[in-house]
N, C-alpha and C positions, 0 to 999 in steps of 0.2 A: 617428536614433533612439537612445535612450540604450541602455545598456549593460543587460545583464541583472542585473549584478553590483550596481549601484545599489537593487536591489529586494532585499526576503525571500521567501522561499518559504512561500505560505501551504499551513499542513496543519491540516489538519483531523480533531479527533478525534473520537470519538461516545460514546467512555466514560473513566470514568477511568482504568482500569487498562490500555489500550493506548495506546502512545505512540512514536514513531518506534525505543525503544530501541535496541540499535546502530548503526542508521543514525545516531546523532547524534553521536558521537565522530566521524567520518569527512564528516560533514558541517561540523562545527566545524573540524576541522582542516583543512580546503582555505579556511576565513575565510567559509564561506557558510552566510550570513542566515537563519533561517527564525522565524515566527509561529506558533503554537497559535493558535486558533481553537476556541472550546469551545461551542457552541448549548446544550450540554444541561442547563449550568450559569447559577444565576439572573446575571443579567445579560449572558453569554455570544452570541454571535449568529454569523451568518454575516457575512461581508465583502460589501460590496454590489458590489463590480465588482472584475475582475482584472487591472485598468490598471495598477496599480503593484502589482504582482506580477513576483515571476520564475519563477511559476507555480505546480504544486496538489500537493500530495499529500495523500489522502484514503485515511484509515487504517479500518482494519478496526474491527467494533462486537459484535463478540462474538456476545452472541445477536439481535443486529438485525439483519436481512435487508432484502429488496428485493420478497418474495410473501408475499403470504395476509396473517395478522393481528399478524404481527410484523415488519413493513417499519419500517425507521428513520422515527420523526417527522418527519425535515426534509430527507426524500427529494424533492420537487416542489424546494425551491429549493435545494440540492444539485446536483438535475441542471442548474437554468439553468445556476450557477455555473459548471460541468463543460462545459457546452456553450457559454458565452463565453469560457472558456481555451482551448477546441480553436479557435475562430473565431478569436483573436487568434493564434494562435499558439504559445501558451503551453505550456510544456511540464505534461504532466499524467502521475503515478504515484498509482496503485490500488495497493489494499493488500485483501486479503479482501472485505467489504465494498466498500471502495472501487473494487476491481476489476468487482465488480459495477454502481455507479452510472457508471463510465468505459465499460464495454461498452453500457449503458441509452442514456447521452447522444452518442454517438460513432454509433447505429445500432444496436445489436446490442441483448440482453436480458439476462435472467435466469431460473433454473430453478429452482422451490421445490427444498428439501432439508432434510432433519433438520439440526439443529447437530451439529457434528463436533469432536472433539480427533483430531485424525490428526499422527503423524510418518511420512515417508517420504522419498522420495527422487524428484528432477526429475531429467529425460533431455535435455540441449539436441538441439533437433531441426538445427538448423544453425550451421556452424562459424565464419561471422561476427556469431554473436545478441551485442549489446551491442560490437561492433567488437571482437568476438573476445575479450573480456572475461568471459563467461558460460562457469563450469567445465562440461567437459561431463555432469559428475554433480555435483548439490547436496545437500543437507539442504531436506527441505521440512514446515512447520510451518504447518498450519491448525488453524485457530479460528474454525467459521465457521456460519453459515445460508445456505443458499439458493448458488446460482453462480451465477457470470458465463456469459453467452454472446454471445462477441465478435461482434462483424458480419462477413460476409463478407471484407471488403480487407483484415481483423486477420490481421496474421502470427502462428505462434504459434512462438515461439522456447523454450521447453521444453515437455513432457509430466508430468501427474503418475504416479504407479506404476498407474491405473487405463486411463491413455492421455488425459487430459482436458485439455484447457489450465491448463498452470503459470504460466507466463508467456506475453504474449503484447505486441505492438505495433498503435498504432492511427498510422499515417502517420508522422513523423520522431521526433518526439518523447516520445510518449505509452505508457504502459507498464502492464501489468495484473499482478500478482504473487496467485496465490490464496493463496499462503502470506504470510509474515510474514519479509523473507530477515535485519532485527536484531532481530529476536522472542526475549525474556528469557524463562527458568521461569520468575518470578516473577507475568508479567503472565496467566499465563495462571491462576493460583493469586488473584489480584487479581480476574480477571473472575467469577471461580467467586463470591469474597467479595460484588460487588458486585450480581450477577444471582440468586443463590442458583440456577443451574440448573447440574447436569451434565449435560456429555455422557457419553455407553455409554464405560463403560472407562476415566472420568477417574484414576483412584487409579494404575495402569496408564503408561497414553501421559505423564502427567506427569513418572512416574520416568525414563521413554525420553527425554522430554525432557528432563529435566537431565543424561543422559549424553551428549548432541549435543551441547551448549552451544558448544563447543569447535571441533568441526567447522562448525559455523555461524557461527561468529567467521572463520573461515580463510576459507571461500566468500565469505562479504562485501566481504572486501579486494577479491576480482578484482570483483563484482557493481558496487560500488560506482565501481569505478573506470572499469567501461563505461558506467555509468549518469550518472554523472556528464558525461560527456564525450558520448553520448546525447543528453540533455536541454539543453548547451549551458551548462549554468549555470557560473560564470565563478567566479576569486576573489573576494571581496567586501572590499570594503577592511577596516573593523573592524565588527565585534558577533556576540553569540553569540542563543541564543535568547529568545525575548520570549513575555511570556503577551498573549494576543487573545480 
């Protein structure tokens, strides 16, 4: 079987204004791969198979959810996609949203909810989450509609400040984050521009978040460096990211 490192990581985003952001310094710098993936944009689509892949991350969508009259448009083939990376093997990370169609296709569901700007703070529930990797207190940053709710066998390796799944694992590889762990101010000021919706208290949790920034930069080093090592994904000889 070939190397994982041979492939990129397809992510997939669902708006414009969120985007792996600091995740990608940290994934650049270890030489590994990854694709955008943009369905929402005219010509844009989904990947038809996860074969030459080194597997998914699927980013959060702002005011797109998974219930009622504002579930993501291209949530039916989202999930296949989501459910041929967990059959192959592939390693899969959730992101808000994402975490949500990862708990859907893996077994588990989702729970309507208002859209949220919330900052607070995740509690690691156990002290090998991410191979010991995962600080035992983080910064935690949603932007979101609707939750996840994992399936029974999902470990949940943090808590948010309400007690609800922060994080969470679905069998070796697969990862659910309700927050956003390289989440900029900016994108969250981006998705306000491109939805025109706020959420309660936007003017508020914005300023709270550009005073985390910092602390969130620090948590990522260790998050990243379990996740990475996690998911198996390897050095990748050369290239940085690619638009899909």
């Amino acid at each position: 079987m070939s190397s994982l490192s041979q492939y990129p990581i397809f992510v997939l985003q669902h708006t414009s204004g969120e985007f792996l952001g600091l995740m990608e310094d940290h994934l650049e710098g270890r030489g590994i791969r990854f694709n955008y993936f943009r369905p929402f944009t005219a010509g844009g689509g989904i990947p038809a198979t996860m074969e030459y892949s080194a597997g998914l991350i699927l980013l959060g969508g702002g005011p797109w959810g998974t219930t009622g009259g504002r579930a993501v448009p291209t949530l039916t083939e989202e999930l296949a996609l989501t459910r041929q990376a967990i059959e192959l093997g592939k390693p899969v990370v959730g992101i808000g949203l994402g975490a949500q169609i990862l708990a859907i296709a893996a077994g588990g569901g989702s729970e309507p909810s208002d859209l949220v700007l919330e900052i607070g703070e995740a509690t690691r529930t156990r002290d090998d989450a991410l191979g010991g990797f995962l600080p035992e207190r983080f910064p935690l940053v949603t932007f979101m509609r609707d939750r996840p709710v994992p399936p029974p066998d999902a470990e949940i390796l943090a808590t948010d400040m309400h007690g609800a799944p922060a994080l969470f694992q679905i069998g070796e590889n697969c990862f659910g984050f309700t927050g956003h762990p390289g989440a900029k101010a900016g994108m969250a000021e981006d998705l306000i521009m491109e939805f025109d919706e706020l959420p309660d208290g936007f003017g508020e949790t914005l300023t709270e978040f550009r005073g985390i920034q910092k602390e969130l930069e620090d948590s990522l080093v260790h998050i990243m460096t379990g996740l990475v090592q996690a998911t198996g994904w390897m050095r990748a000889v050369t290239g940085t990211r690619a638009e899909g």
